[in-house]
N, C-alpha and C positions, 0 to 999 in steps of 0.2 A: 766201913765198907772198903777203903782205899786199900787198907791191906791185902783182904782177899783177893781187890779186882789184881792189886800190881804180881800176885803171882801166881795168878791163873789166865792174866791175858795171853792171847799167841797160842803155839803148841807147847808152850812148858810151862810148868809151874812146881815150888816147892813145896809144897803142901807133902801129908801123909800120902797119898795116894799114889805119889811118884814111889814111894819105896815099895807099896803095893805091887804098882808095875812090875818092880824091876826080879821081883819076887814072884810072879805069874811066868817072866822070862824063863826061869830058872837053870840060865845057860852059865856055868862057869867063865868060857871064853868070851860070850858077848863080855861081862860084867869085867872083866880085865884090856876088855879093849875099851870101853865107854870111861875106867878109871885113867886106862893110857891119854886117852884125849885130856881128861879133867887134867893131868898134869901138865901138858906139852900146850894147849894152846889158854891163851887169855880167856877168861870168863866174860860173858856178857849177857844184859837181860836177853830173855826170847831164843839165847841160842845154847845154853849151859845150865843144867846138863842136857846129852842128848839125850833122845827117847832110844835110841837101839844104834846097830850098827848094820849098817846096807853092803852086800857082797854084788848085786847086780839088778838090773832093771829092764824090764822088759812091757813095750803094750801100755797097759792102764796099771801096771804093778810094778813093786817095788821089791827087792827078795833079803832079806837079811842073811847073815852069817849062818843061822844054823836051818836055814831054808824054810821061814816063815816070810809067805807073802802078804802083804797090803796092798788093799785098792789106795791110789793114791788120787785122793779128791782135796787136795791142795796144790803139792808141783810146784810151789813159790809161781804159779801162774807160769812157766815155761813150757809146760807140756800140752799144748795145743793137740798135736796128734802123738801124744804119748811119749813113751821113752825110745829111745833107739828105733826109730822108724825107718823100714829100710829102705822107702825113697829117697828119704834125706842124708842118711849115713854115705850110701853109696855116692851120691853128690862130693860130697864134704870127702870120701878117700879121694875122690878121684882127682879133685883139687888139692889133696895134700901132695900127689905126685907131680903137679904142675907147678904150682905157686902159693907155698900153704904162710906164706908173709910179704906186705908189701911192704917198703919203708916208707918214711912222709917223705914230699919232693914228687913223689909216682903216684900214678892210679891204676889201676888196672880192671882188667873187662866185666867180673862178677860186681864189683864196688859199683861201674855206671850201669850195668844192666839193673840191680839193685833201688840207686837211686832214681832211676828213671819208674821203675816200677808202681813204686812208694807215690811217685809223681801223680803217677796216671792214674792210679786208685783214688786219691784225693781229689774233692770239687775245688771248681774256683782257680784261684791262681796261688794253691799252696803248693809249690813249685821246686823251693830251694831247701836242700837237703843237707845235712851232716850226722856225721855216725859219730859214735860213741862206743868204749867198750862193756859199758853198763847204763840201769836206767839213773842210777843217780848223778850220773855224767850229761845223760840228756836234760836234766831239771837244772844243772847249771849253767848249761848252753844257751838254755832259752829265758834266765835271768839276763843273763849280760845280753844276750840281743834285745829283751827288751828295754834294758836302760837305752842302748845305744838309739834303737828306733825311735822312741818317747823323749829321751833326757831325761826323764824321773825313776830316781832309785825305787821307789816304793813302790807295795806289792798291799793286795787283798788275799788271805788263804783262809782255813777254815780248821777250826780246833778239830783235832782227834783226824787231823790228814797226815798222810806219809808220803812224803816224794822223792825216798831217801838219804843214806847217812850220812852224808857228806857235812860239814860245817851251815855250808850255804843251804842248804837240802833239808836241814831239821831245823833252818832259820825258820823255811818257806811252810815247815811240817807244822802238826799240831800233836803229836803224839809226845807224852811227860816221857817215855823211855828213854830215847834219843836226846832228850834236852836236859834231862836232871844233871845235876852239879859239875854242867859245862863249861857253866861262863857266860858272858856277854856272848851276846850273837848276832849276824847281821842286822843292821839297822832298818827301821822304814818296812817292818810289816805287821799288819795290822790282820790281825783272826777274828774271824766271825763264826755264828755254831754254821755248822751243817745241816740242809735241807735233810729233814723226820716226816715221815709221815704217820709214824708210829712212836709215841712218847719222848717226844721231842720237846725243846723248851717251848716252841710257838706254835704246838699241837694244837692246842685248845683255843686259839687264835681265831676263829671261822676263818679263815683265808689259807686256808691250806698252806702247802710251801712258798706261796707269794709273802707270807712276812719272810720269809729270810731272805728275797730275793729284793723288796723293798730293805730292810737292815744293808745289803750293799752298797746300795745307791744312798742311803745315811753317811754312810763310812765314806765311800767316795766324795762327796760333798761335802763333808765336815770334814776331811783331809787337804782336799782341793790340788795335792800332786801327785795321784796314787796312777803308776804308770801301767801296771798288770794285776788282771786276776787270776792266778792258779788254783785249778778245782780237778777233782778228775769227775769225767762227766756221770760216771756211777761208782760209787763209792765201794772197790771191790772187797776191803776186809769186813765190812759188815753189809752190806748189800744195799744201802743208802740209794735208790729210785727218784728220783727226782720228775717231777709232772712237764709234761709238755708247755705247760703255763709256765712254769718258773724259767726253764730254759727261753721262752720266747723271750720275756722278758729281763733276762740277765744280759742276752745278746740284744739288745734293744738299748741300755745302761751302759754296757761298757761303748757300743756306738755312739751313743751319746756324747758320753762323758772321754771319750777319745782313750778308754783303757784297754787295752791288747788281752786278750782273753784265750790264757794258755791251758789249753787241755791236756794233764796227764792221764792219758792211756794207755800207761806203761803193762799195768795189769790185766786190761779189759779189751782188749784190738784184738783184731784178727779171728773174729770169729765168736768169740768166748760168749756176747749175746747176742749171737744169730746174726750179726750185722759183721761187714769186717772193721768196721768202726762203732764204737758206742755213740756215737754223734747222732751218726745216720736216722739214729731211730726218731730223733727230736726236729728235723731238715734244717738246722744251723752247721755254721763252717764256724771252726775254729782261726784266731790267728797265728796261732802256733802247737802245734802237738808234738806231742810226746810221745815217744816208741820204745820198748824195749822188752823185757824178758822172753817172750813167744818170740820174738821177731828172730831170735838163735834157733828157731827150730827145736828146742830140748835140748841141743849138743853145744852152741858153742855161745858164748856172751857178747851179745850184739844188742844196742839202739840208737837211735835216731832221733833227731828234732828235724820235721816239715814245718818250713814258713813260707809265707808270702811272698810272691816274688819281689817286691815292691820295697822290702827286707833287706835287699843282698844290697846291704852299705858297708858294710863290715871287711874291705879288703885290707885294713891297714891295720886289722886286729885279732888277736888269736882266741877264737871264741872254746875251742875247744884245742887241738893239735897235739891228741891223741897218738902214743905209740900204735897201739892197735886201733888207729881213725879207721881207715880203706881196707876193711879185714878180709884177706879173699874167703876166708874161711867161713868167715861169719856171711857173707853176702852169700856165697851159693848157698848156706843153711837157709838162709832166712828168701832166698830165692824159691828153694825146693818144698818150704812147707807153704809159701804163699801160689805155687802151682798145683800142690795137691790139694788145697783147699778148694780150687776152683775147679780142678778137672773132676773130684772125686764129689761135689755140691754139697761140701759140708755145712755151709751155712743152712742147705734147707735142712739137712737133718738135724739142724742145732734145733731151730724153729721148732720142730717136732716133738726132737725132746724136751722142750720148753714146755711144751702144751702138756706131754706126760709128767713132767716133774712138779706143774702146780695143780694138776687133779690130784696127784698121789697127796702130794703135801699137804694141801688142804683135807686129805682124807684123815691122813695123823692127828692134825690142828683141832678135827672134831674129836678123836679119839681120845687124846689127851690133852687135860687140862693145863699142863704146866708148859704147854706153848703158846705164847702171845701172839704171833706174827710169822707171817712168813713169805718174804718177799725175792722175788728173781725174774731175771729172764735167761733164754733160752737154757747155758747151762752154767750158769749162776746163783747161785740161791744160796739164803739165810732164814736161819728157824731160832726164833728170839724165843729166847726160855724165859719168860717174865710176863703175870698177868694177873691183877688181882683176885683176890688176897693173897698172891704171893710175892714175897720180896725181891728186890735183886738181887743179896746177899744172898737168897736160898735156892736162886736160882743159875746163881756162877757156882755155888753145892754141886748143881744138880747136873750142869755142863760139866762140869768136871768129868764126874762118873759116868756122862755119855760116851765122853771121849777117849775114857778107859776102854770101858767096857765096848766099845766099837774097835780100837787097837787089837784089844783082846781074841775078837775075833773076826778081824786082819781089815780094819777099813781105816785109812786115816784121813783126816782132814783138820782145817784149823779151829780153834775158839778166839771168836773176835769179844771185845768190848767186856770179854768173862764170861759173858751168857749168849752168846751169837755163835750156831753151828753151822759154818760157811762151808758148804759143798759146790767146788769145783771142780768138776773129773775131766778126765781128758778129752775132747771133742769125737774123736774114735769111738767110744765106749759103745758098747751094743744096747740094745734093751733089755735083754735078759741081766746083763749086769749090773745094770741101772736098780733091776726090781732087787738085786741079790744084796747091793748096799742098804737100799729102804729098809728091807729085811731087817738088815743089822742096827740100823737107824732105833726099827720100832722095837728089837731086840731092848737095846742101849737103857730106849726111856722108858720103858717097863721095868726094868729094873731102877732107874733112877726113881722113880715113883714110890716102888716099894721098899727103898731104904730109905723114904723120909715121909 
C-alpha cells in the first residue's frame, strides 16, 4: 500500500493517470512550459510535476494558459476571499506608493495597526505579537519561545502533522515526505497519533477521542520534561475534528503538567470554520498561536505568532529578525481582508454554508457507497473514500480518478491521506457555485464507481 499512498498523496502523483491528464490537456504550449519547469527548477515530492500552467486568477478561479478555468477549493489555504480581491489589492497599491518596505531597526503604521488588531481579536492576555514572512517561520518562533519560557527543549506533536518545511518545522511535523532521507532532526520530540473519529488507531476504544488525549498525558509523564504541545486545533489536510471533550481535557493536561499549548492555525483562522479562530469553537485559549497563509490576504506572504503577554522575556534574543518581519505590505493585506471579513459578516455566511455543505454531503454519502466519512465545518470538509468491503488501496484507485475527472471539468482541490477529498473553497463563494462543484463532485464518483 505505501507505494500507492507515497504517490498519490497531495495534488500530484505518478501514476498513469498523470500522463492521462496531460493527454485530456492537449495543449502543445501548456506541455512545453510544464517540461520548461521540469528542467529549470529542483524536483520535489507534492510539488513536481505540475498539474498545468496558470496565466491568471480571479474570484474563486483560477485561469490557465490556454483559458481553462478551475474552481479553486484548495488555494494552499490563502484565499480566504478569493484571488485578487479588489478591496485588498487597492489597499496593498496604495501602500506600494507610500512604503512598500520597511527595514529592521523601524516600525511603521500598518505593522502596529496590524499587531494590535491580531491583539484585540484574541481572548485573555495573548497580547504580544511577531510577524513572520511565512507559516513555517511562525512554527519556529514559537519553538524557541517555548524553550525560553519553560527551559525544556521538548515538544509533543502528532504523526501525519505538517507545520512546515523548515529543518526545525518537519522536526515538530509528522508527515514521511518532509522527513525521508534527511538525517537526524531536532532533538526532544515525541509523536503521538492524531485524534479519529473515523478509523482511527483508538476508534474501537469506547472512549472516543479521549484515548488520545489521555496517550498525552502518558507521554507527558513518562518524559517528565516535555515543555510544548503543538497540534493544530483541526486538522486541515484531512479534516481531523476533534470533540469538545478531548480539547477540554488536553487544555486541563497541559495546565497541569505546566506544558504550553501551541496552536497552529496557520491553515484554518480567519474565518475558514465559521469562527475567526478554530479554538473559538471549543472556548479554550491557546498559549501560543500560529498565523499565516490567509492572514496575506491571497496576495502577499505574511504570519504571525500571538503569545502571552507574560511571554515577552525574550529582549536579549532574536526569536525570529526577519528581513521582511514589519512587512507594510503584508500588514495592510492582512489589515484589508481582516476588515472585509467583518464589515461584509462573512463568518455568518461561513456558518450557512456549513449547514449546506453537510446536508449535501451526507446526501452523496447515502448515494454512494465508496464513501466512508464525511466530516467538516463551515467551509471545510473532507470526504474519506474508504468503507467496508472496500480497501484503502482501492480507494486512493478511486480518489485518484475523482480528482482527475473533477480537473477535467475544471474544479480543483487536494487528496489528503490518498483517499481524502478536502474541499476548501474561497469564503466568497456563492451558493449556486457551491451546488456547481457538488455537481462535478457527483460527476467524478459516478465515474469512479464505474471503472472498478
Amino acid at each position: 500500500m505505501s507505494e500507492t499512498h507515497n504517490r498519490t498523496e497531495g495534488d500530484i502523483n505518478l501514476s498513469s493517470a498523470r500522463n492521462q491528464w496531460y493527454a485530456v490537456m492537449n495543449d502543445p504550449e501548456t506541455l512545453a512550459y510544464l517540461e520548461e519547469d521540469a528542467e529549470y527548477f529542483l524536483h520535489q515530492s507534492l510539488s513536481t510535476p505540475c498539474l498545468d500552467v496558470l496565466a491568471s486568477c480571479e474570484g474563486i478561479y483560477l485561469t490557465d494558459v490556454q483559458g481553462k478555468r478551475y474552481m479553486d477549493f484548495h488555494g494552499n489555504n490563502v484565499h480566504q476571499l478569493g484571488y485578487g480581491h479588489p478591496y485588498i489589492i487597492e489597499k496593498v497599491k496604495e501602500q506600494m506608493d507610500i512604503l512598500p518596505f520597511s527595514p529592521r531597526r523601524y516600525t511603521n503604521l500598518p505593522a502596529i495597526k496590524l499587531a494590535k488588531k491580531l491583539s484585540d481579536l484574541l481572548p485573555g492576555d495573548l497580547k504580544r505579537v511577531l510577524f513572520a514572512p511565512g507559516g513555517t517561520s511562525s512554527i519556529s518562533m514559537a519553538l524557541k519561545l517555548a524553550r525560553i519560557v519553560t527551559g525544556k527543549h521538548k515538544i509533543v506533536s502528532l504523526w501525519d502533522s505538517f507545520h512546515g518545511a523548515s529543518l526545525d518545522a518537519i522536526s515538530a511535523g509528522g508527515e514521511l515526505d518532509f522527513r525521508k532521507d534527511i538525517g537526524p532532526l531536532m532533538p526532544g520530540v515525541e509523536r503521538i497519533p492524531p485524534p479519529m473519529t473515523y478509523r482511527g488507531p483508538f476508534t474501537a476504544s469506547g472512549n472516543g477521542d479521549l484515548a488520545y488525549a489521555d496517550y498525552l498525558e502518558y507521554v507527558i509523564e513518562k518524559e517528565g520534561d516535555i515543555g510544548a504541545f503543538v497540534i493544530e486545533t483541526i486538522r486541515n489536510t484531512d479534516v481531523q475534528i476533534p470533540s469538545q471533550a478531548y480539547w477540554t481535557r488536553v487544555r486541563e493536561i497541559c495546565n497541569q503538567h505546566k506544558v504550553l499549548l501551541i496552536l497552529d492555525e496557520i491553515p484554518i483562522a480567519f474565518g475558514r470554520t465559521g469562527k475567526m479562530f478554530a479554538f473559538e469553537h471549543y472556548g479554550i485559549e491557546p498559549d501560543i498561536i500560529c498565523l499565516g497563509k490567509g492572514l496575506g490576504g491571497g496576495v502577499m506572504p505574511m504570519a504571525a505568532i500571538v503569545a502571552r503577554e507574560s511571554y515577552n522575556v525574550t529582549g536579549s534574543v532574536s526569536l525570529g529578525h526577519f528581513t521582511h518581519e514589519k512587512s507594510p505590505l503584508g500588514s495592510v493585506a492582512a489589515l484589508a481582508m481582516l476588515e472585509y471579513i467583518e464589515e461584509q459578516d462573512i463568518l455568518a455566511k461561513v456558518v450557512d454554508d456549513g449547514k449546506f455543505m453537510q446536508q449535501e454531503l451526507e446526501g452523496l454519502k447515502a448515494r454512494f457507497p465508496i464513501i466512508g466519512d464525511i466530516r467538516g465545518l463551515g467551509l471545510l470538509w473532507g470526504i474519506e473514500l474508504v468503507k467496508d468491503p472496500f480497501t484503502k488501496e482501492k480507494a486512493i484507485r478511486e480518489a485518484e480518478i475523482v480528482m482527475y475527472e473533477c480537473l477535467k471539468n475544471g474544479m480543483s482541490f487536494k487528496v489528503s491521506q490518498g483517499n481524502v477529498l478536502q474541499l476548501s473553497p474561497p469564503l466568497i463563494i456563492t451558493r449556486e457555485e457551491l451546488k456547481q462543484a457538488l455537481q462535478i463532485v457527483e460527476q467524478a464518483l459516478t465515474v469512479a464507481i464505474a471503472a472498478h
